[in-house]
C-alpha positions in Angstrom: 95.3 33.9 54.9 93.2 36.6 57.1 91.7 39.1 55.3 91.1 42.2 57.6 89.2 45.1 56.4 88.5 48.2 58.5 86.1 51.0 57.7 84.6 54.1 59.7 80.8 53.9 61.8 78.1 54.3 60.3 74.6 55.0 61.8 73.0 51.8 62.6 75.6 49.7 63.6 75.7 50.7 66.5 73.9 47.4 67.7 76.9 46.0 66.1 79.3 47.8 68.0 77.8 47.6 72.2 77.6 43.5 70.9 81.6 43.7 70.4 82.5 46.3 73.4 80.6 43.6 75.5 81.9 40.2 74.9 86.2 42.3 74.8 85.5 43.8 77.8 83.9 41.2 79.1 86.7 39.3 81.0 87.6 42.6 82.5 83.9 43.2 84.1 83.8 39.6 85.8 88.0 40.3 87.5 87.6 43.4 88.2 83.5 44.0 89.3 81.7 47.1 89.0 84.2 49.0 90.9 85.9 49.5 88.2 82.9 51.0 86.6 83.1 47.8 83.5 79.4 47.5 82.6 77.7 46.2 79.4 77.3 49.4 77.0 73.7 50.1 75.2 73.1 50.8 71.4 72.3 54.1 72.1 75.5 54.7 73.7 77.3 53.6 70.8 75.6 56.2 68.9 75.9 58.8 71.6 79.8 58.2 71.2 80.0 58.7 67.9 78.0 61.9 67.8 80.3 63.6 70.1 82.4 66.3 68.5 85.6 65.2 66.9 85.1 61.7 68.0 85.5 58.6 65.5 84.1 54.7 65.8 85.8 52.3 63.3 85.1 48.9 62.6 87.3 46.2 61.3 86.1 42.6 59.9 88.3 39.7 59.7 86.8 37.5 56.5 83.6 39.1 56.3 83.1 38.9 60.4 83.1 41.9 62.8 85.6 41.1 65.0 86.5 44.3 66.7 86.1 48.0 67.0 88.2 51.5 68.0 87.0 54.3 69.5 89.2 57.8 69.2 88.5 61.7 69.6 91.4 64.4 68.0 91.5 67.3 70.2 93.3 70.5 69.9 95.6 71.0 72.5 96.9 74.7 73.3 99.8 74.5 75.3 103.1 76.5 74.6 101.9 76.3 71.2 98.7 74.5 69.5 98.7 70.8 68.3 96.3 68.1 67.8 96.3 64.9 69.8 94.9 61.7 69.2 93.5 60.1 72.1 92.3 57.0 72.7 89.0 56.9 74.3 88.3 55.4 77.6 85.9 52.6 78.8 85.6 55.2 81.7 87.8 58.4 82.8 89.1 57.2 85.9 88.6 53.8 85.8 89.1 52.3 82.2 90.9 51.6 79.7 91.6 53.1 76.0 88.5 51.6 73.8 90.6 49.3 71.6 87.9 46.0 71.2 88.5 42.8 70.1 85.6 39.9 70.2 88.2 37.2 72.4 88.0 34.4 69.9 89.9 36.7 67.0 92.3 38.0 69.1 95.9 37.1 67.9 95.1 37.3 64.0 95.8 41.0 63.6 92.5 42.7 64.0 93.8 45.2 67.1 96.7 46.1 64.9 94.8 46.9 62.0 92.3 48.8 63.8 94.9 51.5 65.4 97.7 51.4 62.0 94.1 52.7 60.3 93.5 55.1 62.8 97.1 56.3 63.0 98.0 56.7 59.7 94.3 58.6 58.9 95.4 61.3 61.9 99.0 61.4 61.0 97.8 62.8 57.3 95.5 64.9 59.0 97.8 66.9 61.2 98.0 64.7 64.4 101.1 64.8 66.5 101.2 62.6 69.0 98.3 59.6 70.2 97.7 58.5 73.6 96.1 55.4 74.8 95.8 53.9 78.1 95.5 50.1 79.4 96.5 48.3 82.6 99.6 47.1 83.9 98.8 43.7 83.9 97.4 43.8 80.4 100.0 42.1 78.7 97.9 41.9 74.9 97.5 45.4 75.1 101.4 46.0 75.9 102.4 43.8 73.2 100.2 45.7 70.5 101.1 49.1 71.9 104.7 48.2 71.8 104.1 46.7 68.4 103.3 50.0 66.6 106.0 51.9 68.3 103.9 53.3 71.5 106.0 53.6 74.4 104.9 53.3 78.2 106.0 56.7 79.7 104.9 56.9 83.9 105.1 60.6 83.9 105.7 62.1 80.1 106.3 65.7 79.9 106.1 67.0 76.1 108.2 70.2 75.3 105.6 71.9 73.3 102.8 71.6 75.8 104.4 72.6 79.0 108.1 72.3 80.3 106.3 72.1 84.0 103.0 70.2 83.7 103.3 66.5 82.4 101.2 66.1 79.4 100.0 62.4 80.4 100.9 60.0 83.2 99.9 57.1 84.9 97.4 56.0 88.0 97.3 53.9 91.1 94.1 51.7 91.6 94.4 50.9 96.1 91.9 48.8 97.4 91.0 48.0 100.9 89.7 45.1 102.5 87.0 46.8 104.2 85.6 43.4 106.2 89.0 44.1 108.4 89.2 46.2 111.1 90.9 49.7 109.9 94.4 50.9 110.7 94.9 53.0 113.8 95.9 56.7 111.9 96.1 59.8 113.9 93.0 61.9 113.9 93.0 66.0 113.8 90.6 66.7 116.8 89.6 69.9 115.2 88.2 68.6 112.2 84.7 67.9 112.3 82.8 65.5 109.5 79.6 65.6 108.7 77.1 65.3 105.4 77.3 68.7 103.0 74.8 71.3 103.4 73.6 74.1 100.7 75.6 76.6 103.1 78.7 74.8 101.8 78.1 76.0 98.4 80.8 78.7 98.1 83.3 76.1 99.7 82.2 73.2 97.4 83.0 75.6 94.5 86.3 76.4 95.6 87.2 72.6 96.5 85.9 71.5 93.1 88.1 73.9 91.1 91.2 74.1 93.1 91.4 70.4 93.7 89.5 68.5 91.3 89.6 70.6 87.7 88.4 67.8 85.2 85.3 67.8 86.7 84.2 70.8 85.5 86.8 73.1 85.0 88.8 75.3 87.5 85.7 78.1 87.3 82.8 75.6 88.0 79.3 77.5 88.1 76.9 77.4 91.6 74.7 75.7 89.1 77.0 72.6 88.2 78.2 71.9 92.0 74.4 72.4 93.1 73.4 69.5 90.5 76.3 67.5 92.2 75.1 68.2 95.5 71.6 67.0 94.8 72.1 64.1 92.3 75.4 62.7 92.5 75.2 59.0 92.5 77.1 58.8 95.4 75.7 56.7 98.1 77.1 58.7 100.9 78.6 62.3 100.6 80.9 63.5 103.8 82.8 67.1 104.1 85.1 68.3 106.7 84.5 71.4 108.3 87.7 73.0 110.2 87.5 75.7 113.0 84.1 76.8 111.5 85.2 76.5 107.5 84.7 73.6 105.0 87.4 72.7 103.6 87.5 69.1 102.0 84.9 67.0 100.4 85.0 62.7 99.7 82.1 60.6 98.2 81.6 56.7 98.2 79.5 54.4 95.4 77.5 52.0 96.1 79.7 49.9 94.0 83.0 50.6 96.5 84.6 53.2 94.6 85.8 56.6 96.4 85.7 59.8 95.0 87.8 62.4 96.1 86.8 66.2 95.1 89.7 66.9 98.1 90.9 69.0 100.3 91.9 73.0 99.7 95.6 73.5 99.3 96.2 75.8 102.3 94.7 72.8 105.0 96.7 69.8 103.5 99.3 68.1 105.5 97.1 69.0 108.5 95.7 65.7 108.9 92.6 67.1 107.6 92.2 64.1 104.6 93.2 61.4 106.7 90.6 62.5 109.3 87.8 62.8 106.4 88.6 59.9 105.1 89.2 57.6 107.8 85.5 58.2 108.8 84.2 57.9 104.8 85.9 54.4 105.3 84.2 53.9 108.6 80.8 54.9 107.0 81.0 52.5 104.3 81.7 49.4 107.0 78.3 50.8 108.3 76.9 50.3 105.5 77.8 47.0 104.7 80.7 47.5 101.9 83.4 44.9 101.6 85.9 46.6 99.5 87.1 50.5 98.9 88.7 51.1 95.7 90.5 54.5 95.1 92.4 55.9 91.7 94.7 59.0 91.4 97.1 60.0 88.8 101.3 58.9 90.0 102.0 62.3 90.2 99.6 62.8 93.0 102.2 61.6 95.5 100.6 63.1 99.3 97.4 61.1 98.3 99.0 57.7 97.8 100.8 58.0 100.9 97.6 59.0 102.6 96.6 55.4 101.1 99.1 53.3 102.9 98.5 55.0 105.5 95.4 53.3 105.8 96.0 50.3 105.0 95.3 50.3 100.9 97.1 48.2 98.7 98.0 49.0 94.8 96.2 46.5 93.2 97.5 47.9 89.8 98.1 50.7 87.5 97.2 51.9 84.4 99.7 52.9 82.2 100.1 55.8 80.0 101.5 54.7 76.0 102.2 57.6 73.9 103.4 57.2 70.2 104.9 60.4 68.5 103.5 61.0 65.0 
C-alpha cells in the first residue's frame, strides 16, 4: 500500500521543487508552446514563491519519493464583509493553471489528493472560507480531483458576501488565430489613427490602464509604473490608437504570439475603435513574421470575444474556475 506523506517547504528544497514543477508541467509546455507562457521554473523562483507574503509551498512524498508539490496564498478579501480565501496559485495570471504538481509517473496513486485535503483542512482550521483553483477545460485529471474533494466548476460565481453585483471568480477564453492566413475583411473606423505610444501619451496611458485593465496595477496606477511599462515592457511591438486628436486605446504583442490588451476607454467602445487597433496589431505581427495570435479574457468580458470572431479567432479552450466552500 502507498504511503503518502506531505509536509510544508523548507529552505533548500527548493531545487527539489522547480525539478517537480518541470517534469508536471511539462506535457503542457510541449501542447501548448510558449504562448501560453509554460516555461521551465528556476530554484530561485521556488524560493521567491515561497517568500511571498501569506503564500505556502507543500511537498508530499509517496514511499519516501517526492512526487509532487502545491503551491497556495490565503488572502483577506474585503468585500461586503471581510473573509479569507484560499487560492490556488497560478503557473501564470493569465495564462496558467492553479499550481497543483504531480511528477507524471505517480499520478493516479493519490498524491494530488493528499496534497490539497492537507492544504484544505490546514486553512479550514485557520479561518478560510472558501478556496479557488483554476485548470483547463480539457484537463480531465485535474476535473476529476477537483470534483473529487467537492470543488465545483462555476463559469461565472457570484458569492453573497463579497458582492451581489461583481462575480467573485469566473472563467476565460484562450482565441487563437492562424496568422499565416490572410485576415478577415472587418470594417475599419477612418478616424482612428494607430501608431507606436509616445511619452505625450502618458496621462492617457494612465487612464487606459486603470479604467480598463485594473490588475495590472490597480485602478490609481502611478506615472511612475506606466512609465516603466512604456520603456520596458517585454512586448515586441506596442500600438495605441489616437482618435480626433486623443488616445484612447492601447494593445501589445509578444514575441511569443500572445496579445495583451490594456484596452480601450469606456466612453469610445462600440465605436470601432478596438477592432481598428487591433486589426492593424494583427497586421503588424504578420510583418513580423508571427504564425499564431493567442488572446485571453475573463467570460464575462463579452464585447471583447465578439470582437474575436470577428476576426477570425477561434476558442481554442477555457480555463475553468473550481471553487469549494469551506
Amino acid at each position: 500500500m502507498a504511503e503518502i506523506y506531505v509536509e510544508p517547504f523548507r529552505p533548500g528544497q527548493e531545487m527539489l521543487v522547480a525539478q517537480i514543477h518541470n517534469a508536471s508541467f511539462d506535457e503542457w509546455a510541449r501542447k501548448l508552446g510558449e504562448a501560453y507562457a509554460y516555461r521551465k521554473v528556476m530554484p530561485q523562483e521556488v524560493l521567491d514563491w515561497s517568500q511571498k507574503p501569506s503564500n505556502t509551498i507543500w511537498l508530499a512524498y509517496l514511499n519516501g519519493v517526492p512526487a509532487g508539490y502545491i503551491h497556495c496564498r490565503v488572502e483577506e478579501i474585503r468585500g461586503r464583509r471581510k473573509f479569507l480565501h484560499l487560492l490556488y496559485e497560478l503557473t501564470d495570471r493569465d495564462m496558467g493553471q492553479s499550481k497543483i504538481a504531480v511528477v507524471p509517473r505517480y499520478r493516479g496513486r493519490g498524491v494530488g489528493k493528499a496534497l490539497l485535503r492537507t492544504t484544505l483542512e490546514y486553512f479550514k482550521d485557520r479561518g478560510v472560507e472558501i478556496a479557488t483553483a483554476y485548470a483547463y477545460d480539457d484537463n480531465e485529471a485535474a476535473s476529476a480531483l477537483l470534483s473529487s474533494l467537492g470543488f465545483r466548476h462555476e463559469e461565472i460565481f457570484y458569492y453573497e458576501d463579497y458582492s451581489q453585483q461583481e462575480p467573485f471568480a469566473f472563467d476565460s477564453i484562450y482565441a487563437e488565430l492562424d496568422l499565416s492566413k490572410p485576415l478577415k475583411d472587418v470594417r475599419l473606423n477612418p478616424d482612428v489613427k494607430v501608431r507606436t505610444p509616445r511619452e505625450e501619451d502618458l496621462d492617457a496611458l494612465i487612464r487606459i490602464f486603470g479604467e480598463c485593465s485594473p490588475w495590472v496595477y490597480g485602478p490609481k496606477p502611478s506615472a511612475k509604473e506606466v512609465l516603466s511599462w512604456l520603456h520596458n515592457s517585454r512586448a515586441k511591438v506596442t500600438l495605441v490608437a489616437e482618435y480626433r486628436g486623443e488616445t484612447v486605446g492601447a494593445m501589445e504583442f509578444f514575441k511569443d504570439g500572445r496579445i495583451g490588451i490594456p484596452g480601450v476607454l469606456p466612453e469610445h467602445r462600440r465605436k470601432g475603435i478596438g477592432t481598428t487597433l487591433f486589426y492593424h496589431l494583427l497586421k503588424e505581427m504578420q510583418r513580423h513574421g508571427l504564425v499564431k495570435a493567442v488572446v485571453d479574457t475573463g467570460i464575462i468580458l463579452r464585447d471583447a470575444i465578439r470582437m474575436y470572431h470577428r476576426l477570425g479567432f477561434h476558442i481554442a479552450r477555457r480555463r475553468w474556475a473550481w471553487i469549494k466552500l469551506m
